[in-house]
C-alpha positions in Angstrom: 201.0 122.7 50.3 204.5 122.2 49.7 205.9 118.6 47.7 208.7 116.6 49.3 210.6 114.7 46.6 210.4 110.7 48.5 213.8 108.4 46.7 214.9 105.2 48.3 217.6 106.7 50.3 216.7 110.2 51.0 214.0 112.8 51.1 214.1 115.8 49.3 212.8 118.8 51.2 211.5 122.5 49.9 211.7 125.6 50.9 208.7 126.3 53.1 207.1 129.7 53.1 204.9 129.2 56.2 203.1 126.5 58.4 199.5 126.2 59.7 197.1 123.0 60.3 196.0 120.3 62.7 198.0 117.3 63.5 196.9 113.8 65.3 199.7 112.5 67.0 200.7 108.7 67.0 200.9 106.8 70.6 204.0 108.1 72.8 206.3 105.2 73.2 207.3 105.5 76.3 203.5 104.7 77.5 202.8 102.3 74.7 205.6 100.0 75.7 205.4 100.0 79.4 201.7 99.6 79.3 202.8 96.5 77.5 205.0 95.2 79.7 202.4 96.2 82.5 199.5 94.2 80.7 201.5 91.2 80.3 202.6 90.9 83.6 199.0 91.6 84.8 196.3 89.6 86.5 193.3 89.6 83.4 192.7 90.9 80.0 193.9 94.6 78.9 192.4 96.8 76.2 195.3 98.8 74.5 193.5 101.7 72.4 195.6 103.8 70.3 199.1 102.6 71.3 202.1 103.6 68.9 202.7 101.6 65.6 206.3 101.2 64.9 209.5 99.8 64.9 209.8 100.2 69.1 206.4 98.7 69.7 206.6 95.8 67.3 209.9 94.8 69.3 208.1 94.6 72.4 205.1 93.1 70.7 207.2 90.4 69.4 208.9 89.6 72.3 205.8 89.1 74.4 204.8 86.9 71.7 207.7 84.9 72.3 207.8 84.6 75.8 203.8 83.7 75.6 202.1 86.3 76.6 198.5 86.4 74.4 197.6 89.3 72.6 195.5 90.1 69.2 195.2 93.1 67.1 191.4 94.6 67.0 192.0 97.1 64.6 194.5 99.8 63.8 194.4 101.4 66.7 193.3 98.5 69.6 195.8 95.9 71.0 194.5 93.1 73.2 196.9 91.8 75.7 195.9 88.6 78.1 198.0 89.0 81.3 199.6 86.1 82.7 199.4 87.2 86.7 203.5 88.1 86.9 204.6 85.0 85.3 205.8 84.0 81.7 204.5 80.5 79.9 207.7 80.6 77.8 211.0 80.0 80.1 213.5 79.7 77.1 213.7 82.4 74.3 215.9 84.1 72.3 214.7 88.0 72.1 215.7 90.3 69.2 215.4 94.2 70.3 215.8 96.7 67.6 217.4 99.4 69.1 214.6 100.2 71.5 215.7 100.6 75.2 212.2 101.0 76.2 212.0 97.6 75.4 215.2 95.9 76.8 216.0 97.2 79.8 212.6 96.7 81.4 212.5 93.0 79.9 215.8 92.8 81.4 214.4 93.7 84.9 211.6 91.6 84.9 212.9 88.0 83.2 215.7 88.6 85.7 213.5 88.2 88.3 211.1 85.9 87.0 213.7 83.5 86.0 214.3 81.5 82.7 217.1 81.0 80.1 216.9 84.4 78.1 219.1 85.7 75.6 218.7 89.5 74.8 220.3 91.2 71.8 219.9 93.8 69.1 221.4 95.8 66.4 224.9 97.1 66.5 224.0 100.6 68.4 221.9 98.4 71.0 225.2 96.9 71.7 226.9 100.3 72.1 224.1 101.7 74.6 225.1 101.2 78.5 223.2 98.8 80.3 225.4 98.1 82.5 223.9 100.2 85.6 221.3 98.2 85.7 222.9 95.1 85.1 225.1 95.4 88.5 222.6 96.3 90.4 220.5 93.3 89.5 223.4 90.8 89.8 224.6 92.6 92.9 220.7 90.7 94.5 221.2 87.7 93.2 220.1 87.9 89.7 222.0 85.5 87.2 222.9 87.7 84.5 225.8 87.5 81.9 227.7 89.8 79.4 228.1 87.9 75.9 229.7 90.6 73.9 231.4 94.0 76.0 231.2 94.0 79.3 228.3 96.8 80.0 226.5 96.6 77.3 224.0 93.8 75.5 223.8 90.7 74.3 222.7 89.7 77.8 222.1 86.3 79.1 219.5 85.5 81.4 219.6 82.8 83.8 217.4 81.7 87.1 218.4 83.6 90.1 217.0 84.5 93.5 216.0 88.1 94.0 214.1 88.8 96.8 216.1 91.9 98.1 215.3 94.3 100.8 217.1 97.0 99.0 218.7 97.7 95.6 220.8 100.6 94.4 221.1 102.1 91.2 222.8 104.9 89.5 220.3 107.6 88.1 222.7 109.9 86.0 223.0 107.7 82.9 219.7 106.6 81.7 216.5 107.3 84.0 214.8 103.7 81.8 217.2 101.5 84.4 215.0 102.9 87.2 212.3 102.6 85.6 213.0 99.1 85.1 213.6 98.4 88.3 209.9 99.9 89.4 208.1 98.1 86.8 210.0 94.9 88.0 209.8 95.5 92.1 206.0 94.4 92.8 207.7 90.7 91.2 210.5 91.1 94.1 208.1 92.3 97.1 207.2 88.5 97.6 207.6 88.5 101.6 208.8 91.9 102.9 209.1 95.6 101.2 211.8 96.4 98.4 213.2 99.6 98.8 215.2 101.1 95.4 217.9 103.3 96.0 219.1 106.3 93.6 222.4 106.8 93.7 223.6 110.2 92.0 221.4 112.8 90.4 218.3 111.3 88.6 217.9 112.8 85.3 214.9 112.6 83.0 212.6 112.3 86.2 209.4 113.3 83.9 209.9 109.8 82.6 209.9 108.4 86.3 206.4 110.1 86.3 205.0 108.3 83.6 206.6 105.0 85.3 204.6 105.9 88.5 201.3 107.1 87.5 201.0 103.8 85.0 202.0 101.7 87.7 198.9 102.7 89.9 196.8 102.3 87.1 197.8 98.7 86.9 197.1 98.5 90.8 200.6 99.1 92.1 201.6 102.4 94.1 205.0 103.3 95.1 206.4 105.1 98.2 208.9 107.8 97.7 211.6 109.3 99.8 211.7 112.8 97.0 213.9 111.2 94.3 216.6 109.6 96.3 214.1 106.3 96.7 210.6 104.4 96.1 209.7 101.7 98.2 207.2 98.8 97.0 205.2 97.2 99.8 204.6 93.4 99.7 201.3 91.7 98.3 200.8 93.9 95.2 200.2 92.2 92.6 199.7 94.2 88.8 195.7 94.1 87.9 194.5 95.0 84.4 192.7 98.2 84.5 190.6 96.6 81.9 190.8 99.9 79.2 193.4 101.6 78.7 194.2 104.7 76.5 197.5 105.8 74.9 198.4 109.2 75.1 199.7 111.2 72.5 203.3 111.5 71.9 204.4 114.6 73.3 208.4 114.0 72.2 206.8 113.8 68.4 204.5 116.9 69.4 207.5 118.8 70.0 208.3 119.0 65.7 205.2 120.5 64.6 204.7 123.0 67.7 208.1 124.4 67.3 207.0 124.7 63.0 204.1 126.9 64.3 206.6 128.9 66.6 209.2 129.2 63.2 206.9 129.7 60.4 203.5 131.2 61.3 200.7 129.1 62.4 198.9 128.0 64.0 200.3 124.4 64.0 197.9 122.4 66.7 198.8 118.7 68.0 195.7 116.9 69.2 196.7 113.8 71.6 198.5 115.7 74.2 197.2 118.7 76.7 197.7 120.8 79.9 196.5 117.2 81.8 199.2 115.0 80.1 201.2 112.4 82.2 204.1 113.2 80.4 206.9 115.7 80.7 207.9 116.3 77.5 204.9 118.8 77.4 207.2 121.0 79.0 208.9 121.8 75.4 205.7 124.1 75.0 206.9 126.0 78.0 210.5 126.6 76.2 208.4 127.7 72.9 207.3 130.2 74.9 210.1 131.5 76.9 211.5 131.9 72.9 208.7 134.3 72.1 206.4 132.0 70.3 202.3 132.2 71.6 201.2 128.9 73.3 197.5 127.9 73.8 196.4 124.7 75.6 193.1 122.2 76.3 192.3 119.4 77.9 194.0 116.9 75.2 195.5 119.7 72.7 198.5 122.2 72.0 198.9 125.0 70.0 202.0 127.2 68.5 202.3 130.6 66.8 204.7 132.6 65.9 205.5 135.8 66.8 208.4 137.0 65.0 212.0 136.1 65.2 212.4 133.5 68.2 215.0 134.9 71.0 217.8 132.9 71.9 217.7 130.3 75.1 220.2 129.3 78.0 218.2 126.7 79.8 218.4 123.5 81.4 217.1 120.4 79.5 217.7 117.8 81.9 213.9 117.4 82.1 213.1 116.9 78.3 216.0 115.3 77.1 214.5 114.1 73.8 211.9 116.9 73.3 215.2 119.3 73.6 216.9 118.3 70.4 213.8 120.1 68.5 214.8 123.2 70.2 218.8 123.0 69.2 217.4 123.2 65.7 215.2 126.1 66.4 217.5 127.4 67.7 218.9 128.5 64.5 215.8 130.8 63.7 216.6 132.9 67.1 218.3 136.3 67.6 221.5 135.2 68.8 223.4 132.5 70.8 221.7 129.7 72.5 222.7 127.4 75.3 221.0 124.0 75.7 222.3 122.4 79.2 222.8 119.4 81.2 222.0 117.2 78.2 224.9 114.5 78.5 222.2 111.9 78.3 222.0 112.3 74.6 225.2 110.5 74.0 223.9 107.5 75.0 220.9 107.5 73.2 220.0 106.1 69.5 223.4 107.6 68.8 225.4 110.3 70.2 223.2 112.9 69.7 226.2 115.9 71.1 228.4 114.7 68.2 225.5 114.4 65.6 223.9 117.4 66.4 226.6 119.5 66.3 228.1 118.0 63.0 224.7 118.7 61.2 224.3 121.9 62.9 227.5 123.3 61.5 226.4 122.0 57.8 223.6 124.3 57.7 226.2 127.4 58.8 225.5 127.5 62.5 228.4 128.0 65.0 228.4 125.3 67.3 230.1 124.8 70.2 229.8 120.9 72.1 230.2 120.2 75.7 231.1 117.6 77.8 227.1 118.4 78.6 225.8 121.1 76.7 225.6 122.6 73.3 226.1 126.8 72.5 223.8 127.2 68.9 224.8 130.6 67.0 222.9 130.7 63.9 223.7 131.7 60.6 222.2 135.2 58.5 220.8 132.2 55.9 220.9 128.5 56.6 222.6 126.8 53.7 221.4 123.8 52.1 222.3 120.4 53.2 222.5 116.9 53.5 221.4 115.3 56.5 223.0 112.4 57.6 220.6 110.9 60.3 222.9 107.8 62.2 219.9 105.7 62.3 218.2 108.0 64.5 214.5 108.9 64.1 214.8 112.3 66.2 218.0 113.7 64.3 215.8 112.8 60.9 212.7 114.4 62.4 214.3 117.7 64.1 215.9 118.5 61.1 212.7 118.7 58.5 212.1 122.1 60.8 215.5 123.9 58.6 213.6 123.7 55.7 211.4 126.7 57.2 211.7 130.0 56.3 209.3 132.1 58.5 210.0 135.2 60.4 213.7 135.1 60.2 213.6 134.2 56.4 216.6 131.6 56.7 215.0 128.2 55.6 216.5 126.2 52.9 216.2 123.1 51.1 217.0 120.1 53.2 218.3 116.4 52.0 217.6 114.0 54.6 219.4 110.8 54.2 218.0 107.5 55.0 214.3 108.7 56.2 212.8 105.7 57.1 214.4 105.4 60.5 211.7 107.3 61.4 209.7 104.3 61.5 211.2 103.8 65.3 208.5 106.1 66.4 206.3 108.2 63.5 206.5 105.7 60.3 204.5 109.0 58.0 206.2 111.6 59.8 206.9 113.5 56.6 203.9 113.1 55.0 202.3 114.3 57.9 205.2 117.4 58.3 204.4 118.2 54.4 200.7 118.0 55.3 201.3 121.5 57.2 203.3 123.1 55.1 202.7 125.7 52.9 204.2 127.9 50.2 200.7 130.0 48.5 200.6 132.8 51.1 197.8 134.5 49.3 
C-alpha cells in the first residue's frame, strides 16, 4: 500500500505502481438530499438508512432543522425524518447553503410555494451559480421572489405568493436541478386542477430527472410525461413516507476508483451501486469499457480491470456530466486524442470546470484544447508532477488523485493536491479510502 503525505493545505501523493481492492461507497447526494426534502414534505415518519455524510447533506439537514422539520440521528448511517404533510412549522428563516445546489434550488421551489419570509444564501460561488431559470419561471406564476445581490443568482428572498398555475415553463439547457425543483415542488401546486411543466430547450442531464421521478413515486407521487418536452402532476397527491428508505451508493464517486482499476490493473470493485441502480452516472462504466478496460456487474456492485493502454474517446457526456470529468483525466493514460462533448454544463457547476480542467490538465503536460462545449485531451509520453489547485471543488480534487497512477501506460507521477478537504462536499475520507487501493509491492 502506498503512503499519502496529509499537511494542512495539501496532500502529498506517490507514485502508484498498480491498483486492486474493494471499496464501499458513501450515499450519492443527489438521492440523499432529495429524499430529504421528500421526507420532510411528507405525510408520517421516514427511515433514512445510509444517506451521505457531508458538507451537502448537513446543509440540507440544517435547513430543515430550521424551518422545523423533526428529524434525529440513529446511528452513523440512519436519519429519522418526521414529515410535516407539505407544510413547514417555521414561516420565517434565514437559510445558509454551502455551495450545494442540490439543496437550494429545490428549497427554493418549494418555500416558494409554500409561502413564508425566507432568505436563501451561501458562499461566494453559490452566488456565482445561475438560478435564475428557475427563479423566472416561478415569479412568472405568481411566486414572490426577490434578487438581493446580482440579478440571477442567490441571495434570494422569499415572500408569500400565490401559485396555483396550470402550466409553468422552464429552460432545460442550464442546469437539469431547476426541473427537478419544479417536480419535487408541483404535487404542493396541484391543489385544484393539474400542473403541467414545460421544458423549454434541450434538457440536459436527464439521468438526474430519473432519479427525480422514480423517488417521487416512492414518496406516492407519479408524474405524466410528454418524452422530455413535459411532466404533468395530477391534483390530490399528496407525498406519503414510504416508511424505509435506502440510499444508494454514489455512482458520481464510483466513477474514481472504477476508472483506477481501468488505469492501473485491478480489479478495483465499488459496492453500493449495480446493473439495477436508479442512477445514470452508472453509465461511466459503459465509457470504461468503450476505452478498452473489462467491466463486470451485480445486482448492487461494479467492477474495473485493465486491459492495457486505454484508447482514446470522442463521445457525448451530456448524460454524465459529473461522472465525465473522471474520464478527462483518464484520458491522459489513452493512445491518442480524446474528445469529451456537449459538457457546457460544467461551467456552471462548483466552478467552471472547462477552465479548471483544462488549466490542470496542461500542468501535468497534456495538450488541451477548451470549447465553448467540449474539451480535446492529448496526453503527454510521461505526466509531469504537479500541483493541483482544486477551486473549492470536491470533483477537480478527487479526479485528479487518478494522475498519480502509473499502470499500463507507465506515465503516473507524484501529484500535490492543494486544499483536499473540499472533498468533504461529498466523500469526507476519499483519500484515505483512494490510498486504501493502492499499491506499489507488485511481488
Amino acid at each position: 500500500m502506498t503512503q499519502a503525505k496529509i499537511y494542512p493545505q495539501h496532500i502529498d501523493l506517490e507514485p502508484v505502481m498498480r491498483v486492486q481492492g474493494t471499496v464501499r461507497l458513501p450515499g450519492s447526494k443527489s438521492i440523499s438530499n432529495r429524499t430529504l426534502l421528500l421526507a420532510a414534505l411528507s405525510e408520517g415518519t421516514t427511515t433514512i438508512h445510509d444517506l451521505l455524510a457531508s458538507d451537502d447533506t448537513n446543509v440540507m439537514l440544517d435547513a430543515l432543522r430550521k424551518l422545523g422539520i423533526q428529524w434525529e440521528q440513529k446511528d452513523e448511517r440512519t436519519h429519522v425524518v418526521h414529515g410535516a404533510g407539505g407544510k413547514l412549522p417555521v414561516a420565517q428563516a434565514d437559510l445558509f447553503m454551502g455551495n450545494a445546489g442540490t439543496a437550494i434550488r429545490p428549497l427554493t421551489a418549494a418555500l416558494a410555494v409554500i409561502g413564508g419570509d425566507y432568505t436563501l444564501h451561501g458562499v461566494e460561488r453559490m452566488h456565482e451559480r445561475p438560478i435564475g431559470d428557475l427563479v423566472d419561471a416561478l415569479n412568472a406564476v405568481g411566486a414572490s421572489i426577490e434578487y438581493t445581490g446580482n440579478p440571477g443568482y442567490p441571495p434570494l428572498h422569499i415572500r408569500k405568493g400565490h401559485v396555483q398555475p396550470d402550466r409553468i415553463a422552464v429552460r432545460g439547457n442550464v442546469s437539469s436541478q431547476f426541473l427537478t425543483a419544479l417536480l419535487m415542488a408541483a404535487p404542493l401546486m396541484a391543489v385544484a386542477h393539474p400542473v403541467t411543466i414545460e421544458v423549454v430547450g434541450e434538457l440536459i442531464s436527464k439521468p438526474y430527472i430519473e432519479i427525480t421521478l422514480n423517488l417521487m413515486r416512492r414518496f406516492g407521487v407519479t408524474v405524466g410525461q410528454d418524452g422530455w418536452a413535459s411532466f404533468t402532476v395530477q391534483p390530490g397527491q399528496t407525498y406519503r413516507s414510504p416508511g424505509s428508505i435506502h440510499v444508494e451508493g454514489d455512482a458520481s464517486s464510483a466513477s474514481y476508483f472504477l476508472a483506477a482499476g481501468a488505469i492501473a490493473g485491478g480489479p478495483v470493485r465499488v459496492e453500493g451501486v449495480g446493473k439495477e441502480s436508479i442512477q445514470g452516472d452508472v453509465r461511466f462504466a459503459d465509457a470504461l469499457e468503450l476505452m478498452g478496460a473489462t467491466i463486470t456487474k451485480g445486482d448492487n456492485w461494479i467492477e474495473a480491470k485493465s486491459n492495457g493502454v486505454l484508447k482514446a474517446i470522442d463521445a457525448d457526456f451530456n448524460h454524465i456530466p459529473d461522472a465525465a470529468m473522471t474520464i478527462a483525466v483518464a484520458a491522459l493514460y489513452a493512445d491518442g486524442t480524446s474528445i469529451l462533448r456537449n459538457i457546457a454544463s460544467w461551467r456552471v457547476k462548483e466552478t467552471d470546470r472547462l477552465a479548471a480542467m483544462a488549466t490542470e490538465l496542461r500542468k501535468v503536460g497534456a495538450t488541451v484544447e477548451e470549447g465553448p462545449d467540449y474539451i480535446r485531451v492529448t496526453p503527454p509520453e510521461t505526466l509531469s508532477p504537479a500541483t493541483i489547485d482544486t477551486y473549492d471543488d470536491h470533483r477537480m480534487a478527487m479526479c485528479f488523485s487518478l494522475a498519480s497512477l502509473d499502470g499500463a501506460a507507465r506515465r503516473g507521477n507524484a501529484m500535490r493536491i492543494n486544499d483536499p478537504k473540499c472533498v468533504a462536499k461529498t466523500f469526507p475520507d476519499y483519500f484515505e479510502t483512494f490510498s486504501g487501493i493502492a499499491q506499489n509491492d507488485l511481488s
